[in-house]
N, C-alpha and C positions, 0 to 999 in steps of 0.2 A: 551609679547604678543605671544600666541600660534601660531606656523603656523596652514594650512589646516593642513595639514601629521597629525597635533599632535593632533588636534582635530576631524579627523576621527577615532585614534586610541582609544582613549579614550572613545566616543560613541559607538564605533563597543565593546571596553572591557564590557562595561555595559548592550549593549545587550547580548553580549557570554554569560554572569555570570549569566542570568535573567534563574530560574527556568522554567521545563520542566511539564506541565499540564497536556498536551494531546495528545497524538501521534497517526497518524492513519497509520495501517500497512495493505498496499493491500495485499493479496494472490491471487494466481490463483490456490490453491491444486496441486503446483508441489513440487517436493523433492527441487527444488533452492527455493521454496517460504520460504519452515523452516528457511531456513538463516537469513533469511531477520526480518524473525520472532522473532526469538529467539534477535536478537541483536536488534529490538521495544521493547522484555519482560524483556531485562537485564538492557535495558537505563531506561525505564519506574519501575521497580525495586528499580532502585538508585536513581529517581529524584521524588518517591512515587506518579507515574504520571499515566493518564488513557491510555488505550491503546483501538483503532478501530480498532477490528479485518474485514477487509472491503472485499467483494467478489461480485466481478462484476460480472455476466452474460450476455455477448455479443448477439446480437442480432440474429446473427447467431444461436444462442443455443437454440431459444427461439422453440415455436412449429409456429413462423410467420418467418424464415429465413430472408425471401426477404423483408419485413415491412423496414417501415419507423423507423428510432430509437423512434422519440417521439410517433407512432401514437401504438408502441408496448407496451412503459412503459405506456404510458396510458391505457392499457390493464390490469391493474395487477388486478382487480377484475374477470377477466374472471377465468372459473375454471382450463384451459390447464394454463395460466397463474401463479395462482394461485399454481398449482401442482410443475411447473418447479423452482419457487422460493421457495416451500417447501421442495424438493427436496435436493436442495444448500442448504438449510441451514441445511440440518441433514451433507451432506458432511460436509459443513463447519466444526461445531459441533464435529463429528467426527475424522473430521482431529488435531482440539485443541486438543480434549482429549487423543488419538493417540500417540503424539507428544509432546505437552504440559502441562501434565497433574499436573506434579508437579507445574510447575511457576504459572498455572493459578489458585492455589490454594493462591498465595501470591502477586498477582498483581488485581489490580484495570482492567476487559476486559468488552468490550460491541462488541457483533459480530454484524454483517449489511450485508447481500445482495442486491442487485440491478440490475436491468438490465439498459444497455446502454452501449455506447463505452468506455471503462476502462480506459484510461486517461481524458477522458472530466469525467467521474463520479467522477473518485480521484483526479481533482484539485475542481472539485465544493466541492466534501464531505471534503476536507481540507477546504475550504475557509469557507463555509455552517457551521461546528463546531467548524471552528476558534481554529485549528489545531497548537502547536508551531514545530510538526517537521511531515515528513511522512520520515517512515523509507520503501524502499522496494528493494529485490533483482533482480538483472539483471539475464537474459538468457545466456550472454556472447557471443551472437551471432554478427561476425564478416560477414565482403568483402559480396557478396550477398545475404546471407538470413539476413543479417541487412538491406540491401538496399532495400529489397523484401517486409519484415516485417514488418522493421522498429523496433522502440522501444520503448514500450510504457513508460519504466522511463525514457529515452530521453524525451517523449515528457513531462511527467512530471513533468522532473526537469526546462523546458523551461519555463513553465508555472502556477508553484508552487507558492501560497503565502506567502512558507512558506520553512526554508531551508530542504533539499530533503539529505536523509542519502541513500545511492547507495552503495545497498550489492554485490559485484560481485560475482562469483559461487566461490567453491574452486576449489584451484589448482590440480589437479591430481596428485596423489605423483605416481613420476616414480624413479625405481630403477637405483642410480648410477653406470654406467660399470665398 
């Protein structure tokens, strides 16, 4: 008779080994976002998987700052509206092709912006696509601008459907004395 131990490990192997479908990779168009990126387009690569190039636009960003989150995205027929997410998406767009342009020529991408709070939109847009990973990279921000901040793959990974790949930045290569 199996114990528990041995029948957790066994389920849990069968999930690990279960093909990778759909991966959605946030960006925010910074230089740590590529990281994050590129290891969504290397995994989704080998597992011939789809990848969600995903870009939030915070409310703050929007031409309503002070708005309500929902009563803003409900706005996206407006034409200030309309412009600001047209906008992000050529960034977007441009940022892939930039940066990306060889992988995106061999991988399965579908790019999306949105406006709303960036971690409540990238755990709905995982859960809403039924997402098997989100890959995204960290800020690396430590002691009070994480306290300040916060962390939006913190709060991601708290509340993910799904398991959460945490790119940290690179390391800074300092020279040996």
């Amino acid at each position: 008779m199996p114990t528990c131990g041995t029948t957790f490990y066994k389920s849990y192997n069968r999930a690990a080994v279960e093909k990778i479908k759909k991966i959605l990779a946030p960006v925010d168009l910074s230089s740590l976002s590529k990281v994050g990126l590129r290891y969504a387009l290397d995994i989704a690569r080998s597992q011939e998987a789809e990848v969600i190039i995903y870009n939030v636009i915070a409310v703050e960003e929007t031409p309503f700052p002070q708005g309500d989150e929902a009563w803003v995205a409900s706005q996206s027929e407006t034409p200030k509206i309309k412009k600001t997410i047209e906008e992000r998406r050529k960034l977007l767009d441009t940022f892939i092709r930039e940066n990306f342009g060889q992988e995106i020529t061999t991988t399965t991408i579908r790019q999306e912006v949105e406006i709303g709070t960036p971690y409540k939109k990238i755990v709905d847009k995982a859960s809403h696509e039924d997402v098997d990973m989100i890959v995204m990279s960290t800020h690396g921000r430590t002691g009070l601008m994480h306290m300040l901040i916060g962390s939006v793959t913190e709060k991601v990974v708290r509340r993910a459907p799904c398991p959460v790949l945490s790119v940290p930045p690179p390391k800074s290569k300092t020279s040996a004395a």
